[in-house]
N, C-alpha and C positions, 0 to 999 in steps of 0.2 A: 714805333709802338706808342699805344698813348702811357702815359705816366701813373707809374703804381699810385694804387687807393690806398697803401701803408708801407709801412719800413719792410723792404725786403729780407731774404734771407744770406742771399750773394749778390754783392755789387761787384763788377767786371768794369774796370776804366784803362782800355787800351789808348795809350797815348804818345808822342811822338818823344823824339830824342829833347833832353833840355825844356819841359812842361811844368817842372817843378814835382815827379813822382814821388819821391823819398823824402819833401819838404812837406809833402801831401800827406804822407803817409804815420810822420813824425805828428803833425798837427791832427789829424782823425784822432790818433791814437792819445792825445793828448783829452781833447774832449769827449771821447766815450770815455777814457779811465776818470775824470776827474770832474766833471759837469753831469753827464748821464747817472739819473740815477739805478742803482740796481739790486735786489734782493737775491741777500748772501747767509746763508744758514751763519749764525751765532760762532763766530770763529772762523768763520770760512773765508779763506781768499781769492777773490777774483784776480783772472789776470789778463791784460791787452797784453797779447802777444804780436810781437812786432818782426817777421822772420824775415831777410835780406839774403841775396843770393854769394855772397859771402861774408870772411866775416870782416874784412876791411869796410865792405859798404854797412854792415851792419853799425861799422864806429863810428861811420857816415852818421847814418839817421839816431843812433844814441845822440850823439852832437846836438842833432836838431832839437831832439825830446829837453834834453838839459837846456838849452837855449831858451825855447820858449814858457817853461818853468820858472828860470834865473830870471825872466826878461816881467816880469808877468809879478807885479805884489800881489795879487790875490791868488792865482795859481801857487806861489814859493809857500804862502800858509798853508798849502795841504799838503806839504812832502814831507815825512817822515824821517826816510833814511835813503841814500844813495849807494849803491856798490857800482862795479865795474860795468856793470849790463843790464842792472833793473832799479827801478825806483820804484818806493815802497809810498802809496798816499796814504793819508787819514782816514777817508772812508775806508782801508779795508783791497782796495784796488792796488794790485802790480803792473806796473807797466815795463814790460820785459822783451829787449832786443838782443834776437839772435841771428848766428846765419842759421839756413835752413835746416832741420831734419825732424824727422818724423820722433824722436826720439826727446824732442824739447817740449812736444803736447804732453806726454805720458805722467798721468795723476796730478793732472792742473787741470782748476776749473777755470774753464774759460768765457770771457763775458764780450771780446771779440778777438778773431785773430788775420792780421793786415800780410799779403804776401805781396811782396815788395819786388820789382822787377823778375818775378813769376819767371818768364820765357826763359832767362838767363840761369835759371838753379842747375847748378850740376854737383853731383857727389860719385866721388868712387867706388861706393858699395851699393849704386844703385841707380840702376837703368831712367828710371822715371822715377824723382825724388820729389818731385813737383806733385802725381798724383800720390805717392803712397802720403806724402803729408797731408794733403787732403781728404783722403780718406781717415788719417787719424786723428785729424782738426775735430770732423761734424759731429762725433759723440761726444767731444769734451763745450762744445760748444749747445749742445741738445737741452741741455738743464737750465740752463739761462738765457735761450733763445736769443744767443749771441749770433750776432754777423761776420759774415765773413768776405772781407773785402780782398781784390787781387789786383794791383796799379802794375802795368809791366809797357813798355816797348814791346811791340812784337816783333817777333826773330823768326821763326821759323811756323811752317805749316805743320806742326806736330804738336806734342804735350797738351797741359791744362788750358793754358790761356787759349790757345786754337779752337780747341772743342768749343770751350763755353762760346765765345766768339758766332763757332759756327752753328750750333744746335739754339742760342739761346741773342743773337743779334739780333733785333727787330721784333720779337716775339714778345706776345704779351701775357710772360708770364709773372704772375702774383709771387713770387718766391724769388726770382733770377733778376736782375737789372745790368745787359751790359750797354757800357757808354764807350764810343770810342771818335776820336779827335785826332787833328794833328797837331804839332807842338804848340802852333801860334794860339789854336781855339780853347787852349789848355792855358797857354804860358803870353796872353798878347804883348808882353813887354820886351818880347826876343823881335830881333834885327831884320824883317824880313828881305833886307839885302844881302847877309848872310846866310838864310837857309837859300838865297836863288843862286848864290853863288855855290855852296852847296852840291846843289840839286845838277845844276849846269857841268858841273866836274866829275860826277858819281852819279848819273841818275838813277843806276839801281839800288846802290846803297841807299 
């Protein structure tokens, strides 16, 4: 497809095992909450929401978010305050890591929100958690014409990241951008005597 004339509204980046997803994902979230600028009613908090397909990965990618904050003197001046899951900046911006549920959008405004190895989300109380969160992302994301990004490993011919893949790969549409890779066109610093070793011992895996 040729390349959007402006910032989309869903960015899809299918990509291989070990790409650097979650490192990807922590860093996005880092520069739209605290570089991008954005218009927030007098009081109002914005939030980069950050949802992981559980919630050990989710202390995964907090990890990263803290990292590149601590690591960073001019990032560490805009951090207000730190809790267990969200960091609170200057501007006005939350940056909040959770595992997935539709239940973490409800009365937050949202300025972007990152679904982080997508194929993988499962919940007990729900068949496909993958789309009902996305169906409760797009309105809170509507008011501030926030994006919505999805970085996943593909796993199966089913769920979110499938469709968009399949309805929305190659097509050029003004709203959707999916990009999809394998690990090395993502990650060129991994071994690729390792992934042929890999490959040679598993090839459907």
């Amino acid at each position: 497809r040729d390349p959007p004339g402006r910032a989309v509204s869903e960015l899809w980046a299918v990509c291989g095992r070990r790409s650097g997803k979650t490192r990807t994902a922590a860093a996005v979230s880092e520069y739209i909450g605290a570089i991008k600028q954005h218009r927030l009613a007098p009081g109002e908090v914005g939030f980069v929401l950050l949802l992981a397909a559980s919630r050990d990965q989710a202390a995964i990618a907090y990890r990263y978010v803290l990292g590149f904050l601590e690591s960073s003197p001019i990032l560490r001046q805009q951090v207000e305050n730190v809790t267990a899951s969200e960091v609170r900046l200057r501007n006005g911006i939350t940056i909040a890591v959770h595992a997935n549920s539709y239940r973490s959008v409800r009365g937050r405004t949202l300025v972007a929100c990152i679904f982080d190895e997508v194929s993988f989300w499962r919940d007990e109380s729900s068949a496909s958690p993958d789309i009902e969160t996305y169906r409760a992302v797009l309105p809170a994301l509507a008011t501030t014409q926030g994006m919505l990004i999805g970085i996943s490993t593909p796993y199966r011919r089913v769920g979110l990241l499938h469709q968009e893949h399949r309805d929305c790969f190659g097509v050029n549409d003004p709203s959707v951008l999916v990009v999809a890779g394998s690990s090395q066109q993502f990650n060129p610093t991994l071994d690729a005597t390792v992934i042929e070793r890999a490959c040679a011992s598993d090839p459907e895996a």
